[in-house]
C-alpha positions in Angstrom: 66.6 -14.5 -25.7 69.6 -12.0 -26.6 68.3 -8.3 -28.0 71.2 -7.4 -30.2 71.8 -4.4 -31.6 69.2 -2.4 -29.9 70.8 -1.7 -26.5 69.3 0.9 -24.2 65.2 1.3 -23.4 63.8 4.5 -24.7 67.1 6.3 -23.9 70.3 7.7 -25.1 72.2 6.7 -22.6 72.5 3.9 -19.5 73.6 4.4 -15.7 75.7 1.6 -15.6 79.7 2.1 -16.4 79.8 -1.1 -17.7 77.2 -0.9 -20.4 78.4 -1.1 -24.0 77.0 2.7 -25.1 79.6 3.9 -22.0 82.3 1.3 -22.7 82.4 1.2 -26.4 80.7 4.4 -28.0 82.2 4.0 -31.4 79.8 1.0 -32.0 76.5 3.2 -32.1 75.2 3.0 -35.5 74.9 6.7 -37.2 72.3 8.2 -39.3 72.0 8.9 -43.0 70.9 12.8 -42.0 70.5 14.2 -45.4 73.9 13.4 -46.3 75.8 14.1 -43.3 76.1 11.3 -41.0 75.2 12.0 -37.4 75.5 9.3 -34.4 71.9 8.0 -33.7 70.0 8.9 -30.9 66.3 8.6 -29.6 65.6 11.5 -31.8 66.2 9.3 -35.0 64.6 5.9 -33.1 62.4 6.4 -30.0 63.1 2.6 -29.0 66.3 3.1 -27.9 70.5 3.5 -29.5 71.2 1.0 -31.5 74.8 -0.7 -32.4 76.1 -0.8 -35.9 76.0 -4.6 -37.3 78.4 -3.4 -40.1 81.2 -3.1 -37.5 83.4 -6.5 -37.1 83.7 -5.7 -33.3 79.6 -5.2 -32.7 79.5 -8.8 -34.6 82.2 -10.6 -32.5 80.4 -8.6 -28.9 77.4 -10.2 -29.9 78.5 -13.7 -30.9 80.8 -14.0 -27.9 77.9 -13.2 -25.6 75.9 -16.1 -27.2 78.9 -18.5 -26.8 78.7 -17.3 -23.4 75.6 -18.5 -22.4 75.5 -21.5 -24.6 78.8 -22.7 -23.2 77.8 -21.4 -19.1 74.1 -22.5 -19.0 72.1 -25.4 -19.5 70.1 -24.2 -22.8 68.6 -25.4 -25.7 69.1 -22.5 -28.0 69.6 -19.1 -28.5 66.6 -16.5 -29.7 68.1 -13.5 -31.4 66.1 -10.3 -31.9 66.8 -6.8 -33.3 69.6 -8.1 -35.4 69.1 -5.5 -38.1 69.0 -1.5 -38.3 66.4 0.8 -36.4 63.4 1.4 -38.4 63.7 3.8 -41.7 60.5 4.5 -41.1 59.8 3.4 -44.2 60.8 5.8 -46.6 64.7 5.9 -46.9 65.3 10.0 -47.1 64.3 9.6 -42.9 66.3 7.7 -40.8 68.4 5.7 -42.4 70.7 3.8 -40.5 74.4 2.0 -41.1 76.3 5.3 -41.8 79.0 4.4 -39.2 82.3 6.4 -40.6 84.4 3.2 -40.4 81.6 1.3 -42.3 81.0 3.9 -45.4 85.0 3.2 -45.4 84.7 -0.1 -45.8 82.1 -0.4 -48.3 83.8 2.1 -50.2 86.9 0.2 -50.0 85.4 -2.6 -51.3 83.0 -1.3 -53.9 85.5 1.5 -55.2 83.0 3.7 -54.5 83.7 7.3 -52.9 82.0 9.6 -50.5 78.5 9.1 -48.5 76.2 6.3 -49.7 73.0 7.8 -51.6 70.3 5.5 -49.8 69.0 4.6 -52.6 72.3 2.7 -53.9 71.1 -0.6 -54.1 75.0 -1.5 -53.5 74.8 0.4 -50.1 71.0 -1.3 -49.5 73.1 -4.8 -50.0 76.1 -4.4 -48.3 73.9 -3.8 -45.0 71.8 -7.0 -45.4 75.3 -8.7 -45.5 76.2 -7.1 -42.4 73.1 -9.0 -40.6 73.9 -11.9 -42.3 76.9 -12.4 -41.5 76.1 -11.6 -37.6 73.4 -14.1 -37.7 76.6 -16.6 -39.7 78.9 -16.0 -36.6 76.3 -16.2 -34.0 75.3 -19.4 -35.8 78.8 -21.4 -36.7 80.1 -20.1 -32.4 77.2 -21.7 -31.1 77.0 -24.6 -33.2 81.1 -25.5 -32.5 80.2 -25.4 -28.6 77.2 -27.5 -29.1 76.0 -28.9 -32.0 72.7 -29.5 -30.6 72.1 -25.9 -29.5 69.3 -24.1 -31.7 69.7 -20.7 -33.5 66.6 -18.7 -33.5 65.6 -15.5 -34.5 62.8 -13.1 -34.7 62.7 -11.0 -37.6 60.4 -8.5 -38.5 57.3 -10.4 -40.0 56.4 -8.1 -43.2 59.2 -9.4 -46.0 59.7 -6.5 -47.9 59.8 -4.3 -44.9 62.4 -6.4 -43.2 64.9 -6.9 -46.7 64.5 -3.0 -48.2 63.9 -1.1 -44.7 65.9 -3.1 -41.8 68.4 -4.7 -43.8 67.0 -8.2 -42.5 67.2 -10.8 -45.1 65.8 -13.8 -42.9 65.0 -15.3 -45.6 68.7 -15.9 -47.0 69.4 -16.8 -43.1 67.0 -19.8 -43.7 68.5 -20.5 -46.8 71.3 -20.4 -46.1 71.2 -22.0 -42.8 72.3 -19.2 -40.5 69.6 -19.7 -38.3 67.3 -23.1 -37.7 63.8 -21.1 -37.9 62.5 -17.7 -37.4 59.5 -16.3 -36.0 58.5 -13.4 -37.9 57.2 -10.6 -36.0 53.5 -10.4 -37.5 
């Protein structure tokens, strides 16, 4: 079982020096915030700070600590949860997440676009589902290549339209697409 991108309990911060919110800041996920993009903390999500999935380096942390145990213990597979944003609660002018600076550059880069995603831009709503996708695609083909026998699980959030439009969780494309060998939604 490997929590991804959620990485503290119920806190902004951890004790330990070596824990990924003290070691690599930059990788906590920011907040829509009316426009003006603030890093998120338990104020936005009570669960906990979450990573950004849209950053290259919070994709490569979490597939090299799968390889890790794949290729150190004697496992069958790997069961990922939390790969996707913190809750929007449900209605996308509150807590909307993925508004890490060096992500907004990206997708701007590669959509032409300018400025602060609206989140309603259905561009912006896409690009963020890619960014799980392709997480779940790394996890997936670093695994595999260490064992080809080794399963890739996940557990998504259960209620379709609230994982796709809300967490950015398109498990659905994982199965099709065979980044993952079977789900268990979260029902």
């Amino acid at each position: 079982y490997v929590n991804t991108n959620l990485v503290t309990d119920g806190s902004d911060t951890d004790p330990r020096s070596n824990h990924v919110v003290n070691t690599n800041p930059e990788y906590i996920t920011y907040e829509w915030n009316n426009g003006n993009p603030v890093r998120q903390n338990i104020s936005e999500d009570p669960d906990g700070i979450w990573l950004d999935p849209g950053l290259p380096e919070v994709r490569l942390l979490h597939a090299n600590i799968c390889a890790d145990i794949v290729q150190n213990y004697d496992v069958d597979g790997i069961l990922i949860d939390r790969q996707r944003y913190p809750d929007t609660r449900f209605i996308r002018t509150e807590g909307d997440f993925g508004y890490h600076p060096d992500v907004i550059d990206e997708f701007n880069r590669l959509t032409g676009k300018t400025g602060i995603p609206d989140p309603f831009d259905v561009d912006w709503q896409q690009y963020r589902r890619d960014q799980n996708t392709a997480a779940m695609q790394l996890i997936y083909s670093t695994d595999t290549a260490l064992d080809p026998n080794v399963l890739v699980l996940a557990i998504p959030i259960g209620r379709f339209d609230d994982a796709v439009n809300f967490n950015y969780q398109d498990w659905p494309t994982w199965m099709e697409n065979r980044v993952v060998d079977a789900v268990f939604p979260q029902i």
